[in-house]
N, C-alpha and C positions, 0 to 999 in steps of 0.2 A: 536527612538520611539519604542516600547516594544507594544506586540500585545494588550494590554488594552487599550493602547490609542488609536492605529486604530480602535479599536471596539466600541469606543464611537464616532468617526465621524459618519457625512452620507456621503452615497455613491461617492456624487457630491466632497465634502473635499478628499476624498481617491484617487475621479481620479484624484484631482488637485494637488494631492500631489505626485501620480504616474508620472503627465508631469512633473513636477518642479524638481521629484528625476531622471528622463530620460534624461533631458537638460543637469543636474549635472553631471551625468555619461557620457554625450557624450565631455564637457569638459575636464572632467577627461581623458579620452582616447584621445581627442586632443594634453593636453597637457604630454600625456606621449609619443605619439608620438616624439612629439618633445624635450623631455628628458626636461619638466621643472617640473615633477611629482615628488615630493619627499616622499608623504605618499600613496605607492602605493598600501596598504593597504584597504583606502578608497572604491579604484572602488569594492573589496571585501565588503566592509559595505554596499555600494548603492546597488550591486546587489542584495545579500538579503532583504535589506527593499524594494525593488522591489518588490520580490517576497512575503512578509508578506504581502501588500498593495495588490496586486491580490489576494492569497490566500483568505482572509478575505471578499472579495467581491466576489469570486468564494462562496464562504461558505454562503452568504448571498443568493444569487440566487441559488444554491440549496435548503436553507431553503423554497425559496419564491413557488417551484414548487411540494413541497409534500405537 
């Protein structure tokens, strides 16, 4: 998901997509624990759409206070 698209949700879609990409990522590191992680790649994908999902809702709530 590319920041255009997060910028067309609302807030409510972004945090639900935040818990949904946190669960995926705590999987993720489950199962590399236990060496069944073969695209360990990914928890690098999830982390940053992490963080494009805050950013973007960081940026909304500063718009919201000037």
């Amino acid at each position: 998901m590319n920041a255009e698209e997060i910028r067309a949700l609302a807030d409510e879609e972004i945090q639900a997509q935040i818990d949904e990409t946190r669960e995926e990522m705590m999987n993720l590191r489950f199962q590399q624990s236990t060496g069944e992680l073969l695209n360990t790649s990914r928890i690098t994908e999830i982390r940053r759409l992490i963080a494009r999902f805050e950013t973007i809702l960081r940026e909304r709530e500063l718009e919201g206070e000037s």
